[in-house]
C-alpha positions in Angstrom: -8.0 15.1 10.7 -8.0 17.2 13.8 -6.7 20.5 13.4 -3.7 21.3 15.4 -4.7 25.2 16.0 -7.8 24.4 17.2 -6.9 22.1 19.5 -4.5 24.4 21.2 -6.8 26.9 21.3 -9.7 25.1 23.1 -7.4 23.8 25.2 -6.5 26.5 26.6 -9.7 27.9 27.1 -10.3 24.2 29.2 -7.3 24.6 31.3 -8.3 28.1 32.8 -11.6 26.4 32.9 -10.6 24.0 35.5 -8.0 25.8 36.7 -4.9 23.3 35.4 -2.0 24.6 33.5 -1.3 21.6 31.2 0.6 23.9 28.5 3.7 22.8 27.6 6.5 24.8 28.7 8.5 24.9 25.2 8.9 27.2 22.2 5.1 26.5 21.5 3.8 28.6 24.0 1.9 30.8 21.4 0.1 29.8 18.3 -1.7 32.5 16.6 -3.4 34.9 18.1 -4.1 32.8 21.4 -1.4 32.8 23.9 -1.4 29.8 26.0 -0.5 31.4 29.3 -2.7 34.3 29.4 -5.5 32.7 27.9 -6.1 36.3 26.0 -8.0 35.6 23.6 -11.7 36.9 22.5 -14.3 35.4 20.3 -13.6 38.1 17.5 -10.2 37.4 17.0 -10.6 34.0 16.4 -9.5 32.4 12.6 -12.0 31.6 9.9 -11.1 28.1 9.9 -12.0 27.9 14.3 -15.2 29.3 13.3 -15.9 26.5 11.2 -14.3 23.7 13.4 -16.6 25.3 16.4 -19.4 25.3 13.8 -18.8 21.5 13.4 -19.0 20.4 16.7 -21.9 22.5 17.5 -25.1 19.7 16.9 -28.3 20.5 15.4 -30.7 19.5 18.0 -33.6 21.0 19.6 -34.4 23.3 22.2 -35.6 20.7 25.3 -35.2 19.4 28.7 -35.9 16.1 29.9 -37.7 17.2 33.3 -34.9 15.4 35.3 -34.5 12.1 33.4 -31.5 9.7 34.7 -29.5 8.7 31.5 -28.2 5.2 32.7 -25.3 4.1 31.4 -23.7 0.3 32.0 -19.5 0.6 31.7 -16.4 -1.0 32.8 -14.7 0.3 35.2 -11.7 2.5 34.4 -8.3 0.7 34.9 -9.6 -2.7 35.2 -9.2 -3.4 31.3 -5.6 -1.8 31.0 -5.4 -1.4 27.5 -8.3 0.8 27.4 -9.6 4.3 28.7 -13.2 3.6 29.6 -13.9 6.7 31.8 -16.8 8.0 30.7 -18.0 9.8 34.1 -16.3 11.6 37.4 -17.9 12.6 40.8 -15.9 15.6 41.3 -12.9 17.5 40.3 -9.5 16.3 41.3 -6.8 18.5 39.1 -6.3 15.7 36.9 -6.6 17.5 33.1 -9.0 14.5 31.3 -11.0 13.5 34.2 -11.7 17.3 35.4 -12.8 17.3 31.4 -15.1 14.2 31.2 -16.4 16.0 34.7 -17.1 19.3 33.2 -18.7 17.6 29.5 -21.3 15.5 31.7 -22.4 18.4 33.7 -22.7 21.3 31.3 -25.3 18.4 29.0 -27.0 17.6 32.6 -27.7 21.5 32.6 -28.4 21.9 29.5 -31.0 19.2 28.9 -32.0 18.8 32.3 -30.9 15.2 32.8 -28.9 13.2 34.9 -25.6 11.1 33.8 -26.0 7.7 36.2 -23.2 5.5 35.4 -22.6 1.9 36.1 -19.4 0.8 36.3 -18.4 -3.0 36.6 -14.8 -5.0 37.1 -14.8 -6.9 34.3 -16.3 -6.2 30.6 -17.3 -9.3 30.4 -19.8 -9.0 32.8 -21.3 -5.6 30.9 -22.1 -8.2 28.2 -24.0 -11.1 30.4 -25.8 -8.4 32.5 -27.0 -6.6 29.3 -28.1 -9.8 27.7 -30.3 -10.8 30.6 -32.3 -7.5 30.7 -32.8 -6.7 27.3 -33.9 -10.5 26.8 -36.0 -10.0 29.9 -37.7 -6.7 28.1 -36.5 -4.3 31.0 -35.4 -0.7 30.2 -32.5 -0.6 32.9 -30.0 1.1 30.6 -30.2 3.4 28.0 -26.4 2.7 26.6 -24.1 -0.4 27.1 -20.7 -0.2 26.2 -20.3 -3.6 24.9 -16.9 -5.1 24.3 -15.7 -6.2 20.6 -16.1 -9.8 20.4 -19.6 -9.9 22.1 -21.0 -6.6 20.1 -21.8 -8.4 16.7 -23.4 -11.3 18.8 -25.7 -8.5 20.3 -26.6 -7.3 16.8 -27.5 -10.5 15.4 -30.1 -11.4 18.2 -31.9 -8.1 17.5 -30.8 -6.4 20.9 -29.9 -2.9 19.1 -31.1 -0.1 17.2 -30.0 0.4 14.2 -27.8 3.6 14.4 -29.1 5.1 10.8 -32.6 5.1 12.5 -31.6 6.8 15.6 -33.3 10.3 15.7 -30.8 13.9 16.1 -27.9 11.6 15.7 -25.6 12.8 12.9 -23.4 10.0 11.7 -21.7 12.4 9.3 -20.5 14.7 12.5 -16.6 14.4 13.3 -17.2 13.5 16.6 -18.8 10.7 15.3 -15.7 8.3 14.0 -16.8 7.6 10.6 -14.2 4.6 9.1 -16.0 2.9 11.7 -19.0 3.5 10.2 -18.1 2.8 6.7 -16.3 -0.8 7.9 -18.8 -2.3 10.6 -21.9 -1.6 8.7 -23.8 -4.7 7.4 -26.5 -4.6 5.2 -26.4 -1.0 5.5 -27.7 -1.1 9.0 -25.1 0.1 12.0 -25.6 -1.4 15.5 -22.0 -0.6 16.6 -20.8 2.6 17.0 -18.1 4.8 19.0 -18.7 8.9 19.3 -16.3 11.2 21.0 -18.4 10.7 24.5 -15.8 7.6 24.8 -12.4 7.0 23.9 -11.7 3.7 24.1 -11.8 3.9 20.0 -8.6 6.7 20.7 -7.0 4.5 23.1 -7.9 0.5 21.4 -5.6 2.4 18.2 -2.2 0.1 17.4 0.5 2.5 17.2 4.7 1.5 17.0 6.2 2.7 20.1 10.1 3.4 19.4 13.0 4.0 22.0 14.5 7.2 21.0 17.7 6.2 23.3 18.7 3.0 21.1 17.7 5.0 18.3 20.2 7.8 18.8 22.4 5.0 20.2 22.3 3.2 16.3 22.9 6.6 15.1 19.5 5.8 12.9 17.7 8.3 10.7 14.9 10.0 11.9 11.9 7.7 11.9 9.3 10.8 12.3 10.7 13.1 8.7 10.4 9.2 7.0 6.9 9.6 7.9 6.5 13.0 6.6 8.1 11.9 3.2 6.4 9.0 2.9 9.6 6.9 3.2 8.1 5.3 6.2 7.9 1.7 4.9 8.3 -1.9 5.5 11.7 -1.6 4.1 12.9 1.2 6.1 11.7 -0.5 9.8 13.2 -3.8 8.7 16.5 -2.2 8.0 16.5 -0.3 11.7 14.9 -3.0 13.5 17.8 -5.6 12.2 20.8 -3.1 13.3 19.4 -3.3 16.9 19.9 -7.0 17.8 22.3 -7.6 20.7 23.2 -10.6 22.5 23.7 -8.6 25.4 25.1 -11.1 28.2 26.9 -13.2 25.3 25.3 -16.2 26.1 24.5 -17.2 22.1 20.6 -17.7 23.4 18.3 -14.9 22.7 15.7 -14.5 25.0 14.0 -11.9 27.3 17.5 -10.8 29.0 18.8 -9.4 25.1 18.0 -6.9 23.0 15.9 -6.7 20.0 14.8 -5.1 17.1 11.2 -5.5 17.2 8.9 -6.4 20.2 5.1 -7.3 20.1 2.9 -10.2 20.0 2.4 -12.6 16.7 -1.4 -12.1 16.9 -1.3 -8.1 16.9 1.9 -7.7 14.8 0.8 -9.9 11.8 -2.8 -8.4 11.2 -1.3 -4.7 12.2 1.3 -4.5 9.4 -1.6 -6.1 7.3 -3.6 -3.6 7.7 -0.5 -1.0 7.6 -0.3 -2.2 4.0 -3.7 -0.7 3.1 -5.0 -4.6 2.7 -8.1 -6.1 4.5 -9.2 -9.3 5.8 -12.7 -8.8 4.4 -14.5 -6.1 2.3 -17.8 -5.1 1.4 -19.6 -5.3 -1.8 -21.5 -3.0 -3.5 -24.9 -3.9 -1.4 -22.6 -3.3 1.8 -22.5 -6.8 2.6 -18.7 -8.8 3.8 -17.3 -10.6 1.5 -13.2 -12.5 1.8 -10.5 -10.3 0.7 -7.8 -12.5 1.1 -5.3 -14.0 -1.4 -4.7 -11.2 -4.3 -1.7 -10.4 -5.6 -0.7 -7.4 -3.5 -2.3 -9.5 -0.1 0.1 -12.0 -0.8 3.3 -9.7 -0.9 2.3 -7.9 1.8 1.8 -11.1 3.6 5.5 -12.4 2.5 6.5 -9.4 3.5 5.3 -9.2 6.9 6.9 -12.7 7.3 10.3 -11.4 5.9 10.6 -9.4 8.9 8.7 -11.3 11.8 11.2 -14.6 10.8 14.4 -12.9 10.4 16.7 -14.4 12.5 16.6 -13.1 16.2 15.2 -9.5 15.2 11.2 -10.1 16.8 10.5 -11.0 20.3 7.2 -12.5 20.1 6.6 -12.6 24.4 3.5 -14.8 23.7 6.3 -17.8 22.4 8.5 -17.2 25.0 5.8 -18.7 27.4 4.7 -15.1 29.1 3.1 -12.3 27.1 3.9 -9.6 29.6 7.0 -10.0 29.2 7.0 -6.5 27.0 6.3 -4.6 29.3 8.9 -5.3 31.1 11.4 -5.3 28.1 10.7 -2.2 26.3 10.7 0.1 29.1 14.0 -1.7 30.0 15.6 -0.6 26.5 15.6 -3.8 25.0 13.5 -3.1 22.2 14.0 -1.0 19.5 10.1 -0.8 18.3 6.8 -2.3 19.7 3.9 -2.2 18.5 0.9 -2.4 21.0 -2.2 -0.3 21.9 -1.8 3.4 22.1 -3.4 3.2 25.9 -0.2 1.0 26.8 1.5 4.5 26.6 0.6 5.1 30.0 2.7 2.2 31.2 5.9 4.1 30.1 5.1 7.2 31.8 7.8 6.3 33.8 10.0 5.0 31.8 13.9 6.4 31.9 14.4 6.8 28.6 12.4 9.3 25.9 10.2 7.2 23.6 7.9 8.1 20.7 5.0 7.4 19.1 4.9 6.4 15.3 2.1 4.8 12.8 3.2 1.5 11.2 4.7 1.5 8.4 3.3 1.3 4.6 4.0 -1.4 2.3 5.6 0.6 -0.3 6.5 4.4 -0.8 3.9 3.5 -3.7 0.8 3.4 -1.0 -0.7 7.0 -0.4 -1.8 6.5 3.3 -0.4 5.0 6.7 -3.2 3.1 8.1 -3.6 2.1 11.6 -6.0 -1.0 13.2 -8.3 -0.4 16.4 -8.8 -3.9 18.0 -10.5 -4.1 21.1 -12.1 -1.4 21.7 -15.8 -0.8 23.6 -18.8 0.2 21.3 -22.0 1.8 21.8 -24.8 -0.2 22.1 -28.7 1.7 22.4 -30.8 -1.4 23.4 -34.0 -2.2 21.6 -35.6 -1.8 25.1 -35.3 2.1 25.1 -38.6 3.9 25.9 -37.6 7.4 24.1 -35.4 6.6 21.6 -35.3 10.5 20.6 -34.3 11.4 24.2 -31.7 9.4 23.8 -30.2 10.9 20.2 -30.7 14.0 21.6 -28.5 12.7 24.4 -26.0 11.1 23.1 -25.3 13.3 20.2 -24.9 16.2 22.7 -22.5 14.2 25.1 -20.3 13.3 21.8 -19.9 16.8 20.3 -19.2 18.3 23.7 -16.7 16.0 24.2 -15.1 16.6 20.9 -15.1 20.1 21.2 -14.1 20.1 25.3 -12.3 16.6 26.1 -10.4 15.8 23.0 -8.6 18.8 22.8 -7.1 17.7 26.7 -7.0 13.8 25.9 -5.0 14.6 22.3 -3.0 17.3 22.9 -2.1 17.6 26.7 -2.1 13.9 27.7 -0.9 12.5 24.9 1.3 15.1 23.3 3.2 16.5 26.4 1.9 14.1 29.3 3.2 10.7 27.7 4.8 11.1 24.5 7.2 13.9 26.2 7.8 15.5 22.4 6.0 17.7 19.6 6.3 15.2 16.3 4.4 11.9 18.7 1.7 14.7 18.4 1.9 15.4 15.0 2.0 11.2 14.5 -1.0 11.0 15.8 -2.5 13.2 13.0 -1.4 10.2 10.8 -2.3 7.9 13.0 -5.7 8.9 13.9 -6.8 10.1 10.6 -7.1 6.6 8.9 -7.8 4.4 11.4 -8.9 0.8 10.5 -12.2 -1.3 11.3 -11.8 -4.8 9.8 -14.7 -6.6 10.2 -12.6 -10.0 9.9 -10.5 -8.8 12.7 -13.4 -7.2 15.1 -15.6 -10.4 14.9 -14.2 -12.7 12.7 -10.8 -13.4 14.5 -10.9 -16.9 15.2 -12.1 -17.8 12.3 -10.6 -15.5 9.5 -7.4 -14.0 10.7 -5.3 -16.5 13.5 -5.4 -19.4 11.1 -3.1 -16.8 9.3 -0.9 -15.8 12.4 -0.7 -19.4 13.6 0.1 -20.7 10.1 2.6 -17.6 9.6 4.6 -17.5 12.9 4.8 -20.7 14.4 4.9 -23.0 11.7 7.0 -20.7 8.9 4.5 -21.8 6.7 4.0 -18.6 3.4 1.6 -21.2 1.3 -1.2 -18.8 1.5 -3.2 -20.8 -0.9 -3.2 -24.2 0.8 -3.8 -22.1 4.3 -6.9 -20.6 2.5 -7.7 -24.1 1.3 -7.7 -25.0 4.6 -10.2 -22.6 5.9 -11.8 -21.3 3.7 -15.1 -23.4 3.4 -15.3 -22.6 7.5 -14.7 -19.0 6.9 -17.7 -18.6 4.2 -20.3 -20.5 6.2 -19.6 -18.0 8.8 -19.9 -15.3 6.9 -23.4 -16.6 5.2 -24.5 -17.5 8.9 -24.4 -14.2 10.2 -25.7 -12.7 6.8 -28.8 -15.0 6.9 -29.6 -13.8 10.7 -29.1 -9.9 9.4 -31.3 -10.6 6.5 -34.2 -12.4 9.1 -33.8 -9.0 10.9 -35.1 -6.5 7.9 
């Protein structure tokens, strides 16, 4: 979990360091010893527990330079995928807090190592995936890192285009800028070939979170969603209840569509798996040889699963935009205040930047007050692929283990604390949510490359057909879900 005192307190020293105040003007203007204005802090006053969170983003890598090397990078374009943040370079500094950041991380690692960051940045991530394919299978070294998108990543893996992460020299897998659930759930056979460090963020901003409109929810006189959270009261139970009280047929015409309001917005294929993964249950595990195996059907999968269903099929409370014929719909719709929650992709925050009303940010709720932790699913996000056509693969560990603890020590605190804390979420507890929400953050294999096969036959079954026979669904699929999973193992066995 990121501390909160640290990252006000590097911060700050990034803010006079680009010459942005981005403090929030509220009652948090000092923490500690460090005031946030004045910036008047020296090294020696700083807490025991700063020293150690500097000491853990400071890498152990050697004293070297790279005698002008061009560290070639092959990226989507910022913007053109909108629920991510790709930016992973900038030409120049502009005033804005997080690209000023990413500006100042590549530059003081080009000094430092003697190296230059050359980005490539194409429209479409798609086409990151067909131009990587052609020159590693060609044999040229025209990139040292693709940022490959989720559903083509495994694909890369299983030809053999990637280096196993665990054999990646001066990388530090155990580093917190380093985001280890992924680790722990997209390993295969103990070998990694996917992997997201703090140099990108589209991990941060590919997170699910339940956006709620604190206007209807003051309106409904509800109790506060955010001290739930903190007692651990935050649970499927407890949204079902608020969600229901906020149904209105507001122009009285008995239809509920897009022109009334709701309890719960999203769509059927991210609200199904998100609450199933909210409940602490998985899609697919690993056994004890690190290898996936089906975790579908026990008893606590299936009551989550009826549970989930409980709420998505009562009555009028969920929109589902994709089943009204036009999945944007949402965005129009929440922002409009007819919506009491929606879950979608924390990077969708930036849409309601402008929105009237004050919203929040909250994780999903748990099954039960039972369940220890709230858990929170990353789908789609961008992964770091080092291509088996690298020339110097220790140049580039030394790289990009520099590039990701720089950036956890010098971007984060701006992305986390001023963009998302005061910037979009407008209050102090979003900030504290994404503690929560960040902390436990969910890598389901099924869900990452499986989808198709493993989890929609679920959705499908689920929303538009009503049907909560989870056996003869798994009957169903099942056979087609194993020889996919013994497909891809028989390819990652070929490959030790």
């Amino acid at each position: 979990m990121i501390k909160r005192k640290s990252i006000i307190f590097i911060a700050s020293l990034l803010a006079a360091a680009i010459f942005v105040s981005c403090a929030p003007a509220d009652d948090r203007e000092t923490e500690g010893d460090v005031d946030i204005r004045t910036n008047e802090t020296t090294p020696e006053e700083i807490a025991p527990d700063e020293d150690a969170w500097l000491a853990a983003v400071t890498p152990d890598l050697p004293d070297i330079r790279f005698d002008g090397f061009e560290f070639r990078i092959l990226n989507t374009e910022n913007d053109s995928v909108p629920w991510l943040l790709t930016q992973l370079e900038a030409e120049e500094l502009t005033g804005d807090p997080f690209s000023d950041a990413v500006y100042l991380r590549n530059r003081a690692i080009e000094d430092r190592f003697d190296i230059l960051i050359r980005e490539t940045a194409v429209a479409d991530y798609g086409v990151v995936s067909s131009m990587a394919r052609r020159g590693i299978q060609a044999g040229d070294d025209e990139f040292d890192l693709y940022m490959l998108p989720r559903d083509q990543a495994l694909g890369f893996a299983r030809d053999g285009f990637l280096i196993d992460y665990f054999n990646i020299p001066h990388v530090d897998l155990s580093r917190i800028y380093w985001d280890q659930n992924m680790a722990a759930d997209l390993s295969i056979n103990n070998r990694l070939f996917t992997m997201a460090g703090d140099f990108s963020f589209t991990h941060y901003s590919a997170t699910m979170v339940m956006f709620f409109n604190k206007a209807l929810h003051a309106d409904l006189a509800l109790e506060d969603p955010y001290q739930m959270v903190r007692d651990g009261r935050w649970t499927f139970d407890a949204f079902h209840q608020m969600a229901r009280t906020a149904v209105r047929d507001l122009n009285g015409d008995g239809i509920m569509d897009e022109r009334d309001q709701f309890g719960y917005l999203s769509l059927y294929p991210l609200a199904y798996p998100t609450f199933m993964f909210a409940a602490g249950e998985r899609y697919m595990r690993k056994d004890a040889d690190d290898r996936p195996v089906l975790s579908i059907g026990g008893e606590r999968w299936v009551t989550a699963f009826l549970a989930i269903m409980d709420i998505m099929l009562d009555g009028d409370l969920f929109f589902c935009a994709e089943v009204a014929g036009n999945h944007r719909l949402q965005d129009v719709m929440f922002p409009n205040n007819q919506a009491l929650f929606w879950t979608e992709l924390m990077n969708w925050a930036m849409i309601l930047r402008g929105m009237e009303a004050d919203f929040g940010i909250l994780p999903h709720p748990k099954l039960d007050e039972v369940q220890e932790n709230y858990y929170s699913v990353v789908w789609g996000c961008t992964f770091m692929g080092v291509p088996i056509t690298t020339q110097d693969l220790a140049r580039t560990g030394v790289i990009i283990e520099a590039l990701s603890a720089e950036s956890r020590r010098t971007v984060m605190p701006v992305y986390y604390d001023v963009v998302l804390s005061t910037v979009i979420a407008r209050d102090d507890e979003s900030g504290e949510m994404l503690d929560i929400i960040f902390a436990n953050r969910v890598y389901d294999l099924a869900l990452q490359f499986f989808e198709g096969v493993i989890v929609s036959p679920f959705n499908t079954q689920a929303h538009r057909r009503g049907n909560a026979d989870i056996a003869s669904i798994l009957e169903a699929n099942v056979n087609r879900m194993e020889r996919q999973i013994q497909s891809l193992m028989d390819r990652f066995d070929e490959l030790n």
